[in-house]
C-alpha positions in Angstrom: -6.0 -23.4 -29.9 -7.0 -27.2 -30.2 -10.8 -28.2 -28.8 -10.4 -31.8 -26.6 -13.7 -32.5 -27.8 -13.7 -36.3 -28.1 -17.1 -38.3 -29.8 -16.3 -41.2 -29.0 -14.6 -41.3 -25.8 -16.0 -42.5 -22.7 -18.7 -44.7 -22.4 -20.8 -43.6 -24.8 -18.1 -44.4 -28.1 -19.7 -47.6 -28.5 -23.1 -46.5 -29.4 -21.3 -43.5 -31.2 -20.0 -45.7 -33.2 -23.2 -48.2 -34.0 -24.8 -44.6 -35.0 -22.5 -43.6 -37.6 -22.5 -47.4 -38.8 -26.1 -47.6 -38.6 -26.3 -44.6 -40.9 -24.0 -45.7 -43.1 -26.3 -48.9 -43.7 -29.3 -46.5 -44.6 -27.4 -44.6 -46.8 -26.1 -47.5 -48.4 -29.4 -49.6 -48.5 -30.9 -46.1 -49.9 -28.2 -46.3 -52.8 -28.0 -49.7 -53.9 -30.8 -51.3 -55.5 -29.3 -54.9 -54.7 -29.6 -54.2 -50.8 -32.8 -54.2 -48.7 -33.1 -53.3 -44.8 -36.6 -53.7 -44.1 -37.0 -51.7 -41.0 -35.3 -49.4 -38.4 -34.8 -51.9 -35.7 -33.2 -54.3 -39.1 -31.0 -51.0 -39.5 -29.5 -51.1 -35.7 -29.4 -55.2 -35.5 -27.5 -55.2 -38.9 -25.3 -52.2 -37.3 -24.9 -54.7 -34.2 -23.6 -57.3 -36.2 -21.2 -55.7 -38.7 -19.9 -54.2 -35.7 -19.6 -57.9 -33.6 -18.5 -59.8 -37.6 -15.7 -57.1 -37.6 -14.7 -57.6 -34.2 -15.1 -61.5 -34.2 -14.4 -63.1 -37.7 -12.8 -60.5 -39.8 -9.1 -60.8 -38.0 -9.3 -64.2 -38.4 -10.0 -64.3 -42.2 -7.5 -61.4 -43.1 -4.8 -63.8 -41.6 -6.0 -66.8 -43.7 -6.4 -64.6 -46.5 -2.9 -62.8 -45.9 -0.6 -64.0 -49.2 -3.6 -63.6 -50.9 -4.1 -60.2 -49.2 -0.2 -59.1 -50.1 -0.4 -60.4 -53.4 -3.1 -58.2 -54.5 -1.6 -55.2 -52.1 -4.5 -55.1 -49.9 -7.2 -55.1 -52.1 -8.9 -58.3 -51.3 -9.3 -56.7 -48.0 -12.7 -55.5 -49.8 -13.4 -59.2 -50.6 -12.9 -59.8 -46.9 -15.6 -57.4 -46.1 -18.0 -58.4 -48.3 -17.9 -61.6 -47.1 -18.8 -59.9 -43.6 -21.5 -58.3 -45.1 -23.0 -61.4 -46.8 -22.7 -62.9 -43.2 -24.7 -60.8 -41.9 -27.3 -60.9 -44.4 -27.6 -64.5 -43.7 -27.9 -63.6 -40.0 -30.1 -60.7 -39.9 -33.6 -61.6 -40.9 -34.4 -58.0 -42.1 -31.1 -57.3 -44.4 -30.6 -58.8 -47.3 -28.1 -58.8 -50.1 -28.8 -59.7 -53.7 -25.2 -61.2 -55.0 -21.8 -61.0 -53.8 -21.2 -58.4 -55.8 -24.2 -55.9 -54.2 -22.4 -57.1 -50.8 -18.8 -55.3 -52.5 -20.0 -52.1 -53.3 -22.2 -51.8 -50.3 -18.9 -52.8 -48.1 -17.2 -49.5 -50.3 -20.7 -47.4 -49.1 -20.3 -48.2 -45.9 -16.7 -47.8 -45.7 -17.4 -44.1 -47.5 -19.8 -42.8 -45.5 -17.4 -44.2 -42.4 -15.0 -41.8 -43.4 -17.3 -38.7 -43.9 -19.1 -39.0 -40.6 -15.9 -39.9 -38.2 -13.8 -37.0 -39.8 -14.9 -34.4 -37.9 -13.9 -36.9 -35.2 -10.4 -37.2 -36.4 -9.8 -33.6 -36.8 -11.0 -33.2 -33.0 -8.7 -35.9 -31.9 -5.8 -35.2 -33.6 -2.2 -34.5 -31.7 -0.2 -31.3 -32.5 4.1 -32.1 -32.9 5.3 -31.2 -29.4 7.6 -27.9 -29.9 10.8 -29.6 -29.9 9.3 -31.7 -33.0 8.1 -28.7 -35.1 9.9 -27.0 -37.7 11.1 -23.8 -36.2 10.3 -20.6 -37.9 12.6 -18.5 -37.3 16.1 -18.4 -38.1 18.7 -20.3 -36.9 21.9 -18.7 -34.9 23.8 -18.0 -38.3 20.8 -16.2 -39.8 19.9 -19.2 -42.0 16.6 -20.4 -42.6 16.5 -24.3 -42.5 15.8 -24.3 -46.5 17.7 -21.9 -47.3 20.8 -23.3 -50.0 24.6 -21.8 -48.6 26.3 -21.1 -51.5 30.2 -20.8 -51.8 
């Protein structure tokens, strides 16, 4: 039996989602010794702008940086969000960010801890195969199982 439990549905997704980011940023401002957040209202501004940086500037810098972007695979895509980062270091008075490369491995934090606290979200939201999609498991009308080899 599937839940339809949903976190961040409705109108509330949007602070939903500034809490899980503005967790992330502790966790990674508790981790790294290049990054300093100075106080809890620094923590939920920086949240604010990450979020608005990601919205706002980060699609138009992955298309700019796109043949550099396919080139390398997708991994500049983590230069790309370091870049946000340092951003918002320079906007936020209470966040700061040693060196471009404290800004990389606190964009890899954040994008960790992400993950871990929006699985459970995941898991809630996900979509079973409708019947006619699943594998059946039974046997067909010749008494085959789908995997089953016919030999000769």
């Amino acid at each position: 039996m599937k839940m339809n439990l949903q976190f961040y549905s409705g109108h509330s997704g949007c602070l939903a989602r500034l809490l899980v980011l503005s967790i992330a940023v502790i966790v990674g401002a508790w981790l790294l010794p290049g990054v300093d957040v100075s106080s809890f209202w620094a923590v939920l501004l920086t949240a604010v702008v990450i979020s608005l940086l990601d919205n706002l500037v980060r699609p138009i810098l992955i298309v700019v940086t796109l043949p550099v972007t396919a080139i390398t695979m997708g991994l500049f895509l983590f230069v790309v969000n370091a870049i946000i980062i340092l951003m918002a270091s320079a906007i936020v008075g209470g966040f700061r960010v040693d060196s471009f490369g404290s800004a990389l491995l606190f964009s890899l934090v954040l994008t960790a801890v992400n993950y871990l606290l929006e699985w459970p979200n995941r898991y809630l939201q996900r979509k079973d195969l409708p019947a006619d999609r699943q594998h059946p498991s039974d046997t067909d009308d010749e008494g085959f199982t789908p995997y089953e080899e016919i030999k000769d």
